[in-house]
SERO-4910 file (N, C-alpha, C, O; in steps of 0.05 Angstrom, whole numbers):
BEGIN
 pado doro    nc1    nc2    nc3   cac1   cac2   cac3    cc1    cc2    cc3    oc1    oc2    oc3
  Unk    A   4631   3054   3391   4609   3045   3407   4609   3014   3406   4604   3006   3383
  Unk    A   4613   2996   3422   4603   2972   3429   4585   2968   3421   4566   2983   3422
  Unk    A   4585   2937   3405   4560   2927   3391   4541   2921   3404   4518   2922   3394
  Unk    A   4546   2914   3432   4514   2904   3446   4508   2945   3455   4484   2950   3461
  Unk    A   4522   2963   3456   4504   2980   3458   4492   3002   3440   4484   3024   3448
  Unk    A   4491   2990   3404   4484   2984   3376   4459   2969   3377   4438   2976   3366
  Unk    A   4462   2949   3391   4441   2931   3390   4419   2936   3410   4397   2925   3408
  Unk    A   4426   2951   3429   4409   2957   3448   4392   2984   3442   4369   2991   3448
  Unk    A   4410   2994   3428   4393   3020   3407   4370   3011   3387   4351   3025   3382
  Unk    A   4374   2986   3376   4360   2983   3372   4330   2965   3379   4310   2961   3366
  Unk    A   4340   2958   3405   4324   2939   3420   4299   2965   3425   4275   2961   3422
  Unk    A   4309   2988   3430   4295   3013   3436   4276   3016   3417   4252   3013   3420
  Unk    A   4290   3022   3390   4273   3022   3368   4250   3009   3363   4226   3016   3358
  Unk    A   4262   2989   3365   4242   2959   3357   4218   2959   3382   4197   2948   3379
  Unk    A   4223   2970   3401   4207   2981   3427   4176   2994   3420   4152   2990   3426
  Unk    A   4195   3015   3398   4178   3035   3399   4157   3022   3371   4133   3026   3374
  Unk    A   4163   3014   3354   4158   2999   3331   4128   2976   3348   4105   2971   3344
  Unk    A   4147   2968   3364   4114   2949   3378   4098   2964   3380   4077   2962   3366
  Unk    A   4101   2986   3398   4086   2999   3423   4064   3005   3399   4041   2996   3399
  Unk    A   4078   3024   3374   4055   3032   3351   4040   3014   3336   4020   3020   3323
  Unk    A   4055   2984   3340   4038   2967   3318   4025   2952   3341   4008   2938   3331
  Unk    A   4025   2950   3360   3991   2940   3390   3978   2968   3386   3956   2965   3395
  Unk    A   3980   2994   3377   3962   3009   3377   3948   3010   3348   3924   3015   3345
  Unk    A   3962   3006   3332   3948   3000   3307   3927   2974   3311   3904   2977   3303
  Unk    A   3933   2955   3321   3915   2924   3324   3889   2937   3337   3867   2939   3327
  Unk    A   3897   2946   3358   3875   2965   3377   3850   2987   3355   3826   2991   3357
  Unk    A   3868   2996   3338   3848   3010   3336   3834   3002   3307   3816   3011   3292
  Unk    A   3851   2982   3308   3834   2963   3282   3821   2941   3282   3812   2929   3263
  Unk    A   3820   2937   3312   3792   2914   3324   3768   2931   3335   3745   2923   3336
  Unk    A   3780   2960   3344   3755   2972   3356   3743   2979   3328   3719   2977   3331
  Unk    A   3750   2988   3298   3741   2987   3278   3731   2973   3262   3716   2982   3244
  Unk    A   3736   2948   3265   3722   2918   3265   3691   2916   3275   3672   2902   3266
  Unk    A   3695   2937   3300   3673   2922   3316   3650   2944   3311   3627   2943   3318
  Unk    A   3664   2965   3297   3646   2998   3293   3633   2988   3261   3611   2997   3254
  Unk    A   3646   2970   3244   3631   2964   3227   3615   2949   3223   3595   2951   3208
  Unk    A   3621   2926   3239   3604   2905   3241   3578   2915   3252   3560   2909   3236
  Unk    A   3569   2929   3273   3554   2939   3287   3539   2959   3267   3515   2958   3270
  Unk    A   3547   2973   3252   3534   2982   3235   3534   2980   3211   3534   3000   3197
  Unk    A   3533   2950   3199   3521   2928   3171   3544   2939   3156   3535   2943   3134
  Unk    A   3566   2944   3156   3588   2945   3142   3605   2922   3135   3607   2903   3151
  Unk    A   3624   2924   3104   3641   2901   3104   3663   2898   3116   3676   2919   3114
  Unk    A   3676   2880   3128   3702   2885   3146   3726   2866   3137   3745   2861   3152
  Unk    A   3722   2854   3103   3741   2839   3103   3768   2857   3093   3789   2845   3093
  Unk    A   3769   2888   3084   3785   2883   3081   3804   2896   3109   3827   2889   3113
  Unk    A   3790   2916   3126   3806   2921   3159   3816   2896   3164   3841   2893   3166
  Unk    A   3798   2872   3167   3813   2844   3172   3842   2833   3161   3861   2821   3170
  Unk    A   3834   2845   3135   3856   2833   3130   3886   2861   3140   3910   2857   3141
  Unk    A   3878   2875   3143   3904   2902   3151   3906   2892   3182   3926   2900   3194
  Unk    A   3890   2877   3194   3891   2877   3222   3909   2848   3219   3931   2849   3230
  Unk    A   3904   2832   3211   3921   2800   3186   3955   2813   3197   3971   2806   3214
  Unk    A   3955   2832   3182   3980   2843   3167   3991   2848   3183   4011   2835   3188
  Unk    A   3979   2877   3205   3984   2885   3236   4007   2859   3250   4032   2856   3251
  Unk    A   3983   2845   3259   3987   2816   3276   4019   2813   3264   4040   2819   3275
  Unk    A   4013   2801   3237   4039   2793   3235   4064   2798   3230   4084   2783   3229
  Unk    A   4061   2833   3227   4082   2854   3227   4093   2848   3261   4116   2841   3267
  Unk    A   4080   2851   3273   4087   2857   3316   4089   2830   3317   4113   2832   3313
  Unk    A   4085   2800   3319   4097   2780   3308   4129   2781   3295   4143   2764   3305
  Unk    A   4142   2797   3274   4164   2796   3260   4176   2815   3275   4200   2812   3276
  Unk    A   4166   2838   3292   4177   2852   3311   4195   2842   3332   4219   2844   3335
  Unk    A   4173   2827   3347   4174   2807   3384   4203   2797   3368   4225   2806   3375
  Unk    A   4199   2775   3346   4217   2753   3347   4247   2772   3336   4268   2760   3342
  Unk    A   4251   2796   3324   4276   2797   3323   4277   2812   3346   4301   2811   3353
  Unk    A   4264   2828   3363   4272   2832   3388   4283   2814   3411   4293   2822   3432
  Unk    A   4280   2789   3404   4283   2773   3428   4312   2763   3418   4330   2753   3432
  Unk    A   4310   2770   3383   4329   2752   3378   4362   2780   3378   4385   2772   3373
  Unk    A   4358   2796   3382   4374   2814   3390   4386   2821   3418   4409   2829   3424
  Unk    A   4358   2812   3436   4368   2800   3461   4387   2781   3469   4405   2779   3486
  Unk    A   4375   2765   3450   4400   2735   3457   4426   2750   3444   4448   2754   3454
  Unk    A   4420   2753   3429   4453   2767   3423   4469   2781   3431   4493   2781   3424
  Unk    A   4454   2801   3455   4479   2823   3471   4480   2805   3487   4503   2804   3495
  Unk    A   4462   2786   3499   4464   2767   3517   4491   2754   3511   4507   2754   3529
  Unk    A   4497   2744   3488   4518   2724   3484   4543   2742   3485   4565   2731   3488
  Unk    A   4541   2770   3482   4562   2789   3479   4565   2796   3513   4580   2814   3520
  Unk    A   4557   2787   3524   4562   2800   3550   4571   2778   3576   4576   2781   3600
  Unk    A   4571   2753   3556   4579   2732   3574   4601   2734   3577   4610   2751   3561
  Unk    A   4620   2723   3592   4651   2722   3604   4658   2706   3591   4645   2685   3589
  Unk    A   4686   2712   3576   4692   2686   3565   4709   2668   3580   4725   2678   3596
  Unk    A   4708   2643   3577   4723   2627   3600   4753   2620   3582   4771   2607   3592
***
């Protein structure tokens, strides 16, 4: 198998890896807002929602950076 279509397997992956960690954020701001609303403490959801963020953050950027790479595998060489 060709490395850019290795890499595109895992562009998939990494797809699906977002899709669940924007649903985790989601359902850990609407939980944010279910405690606050009813006199609860929320530092430590905050901080898992912290964590969230910057998990789908470390996601995006090696996705893009996997991009550039079949990208560079698929240029013509001159």
């Amino acid at each position: 198998m060709p490395n850019a279509w290795k890499e595109c397997e895992d562009i998939a992956r990494i797809d699906e890896e977002i899709a669940a960690g924007q649903k985790r954020v989601a359902e850990r701001i609407h939980l944010i807002q279910w405690l606050m609303e009813n006199g609860h403490d929320t530092a430590e959801v905050r901080k898992q929602l912290q964590d969230d963020e910057q998990a789908l953050r470390n996601w995006r950027e090696h996705r893009l950076d996997l991009l550039e790479e079949v990208a560079r595998q698929e240029e013509p060489e001159l």
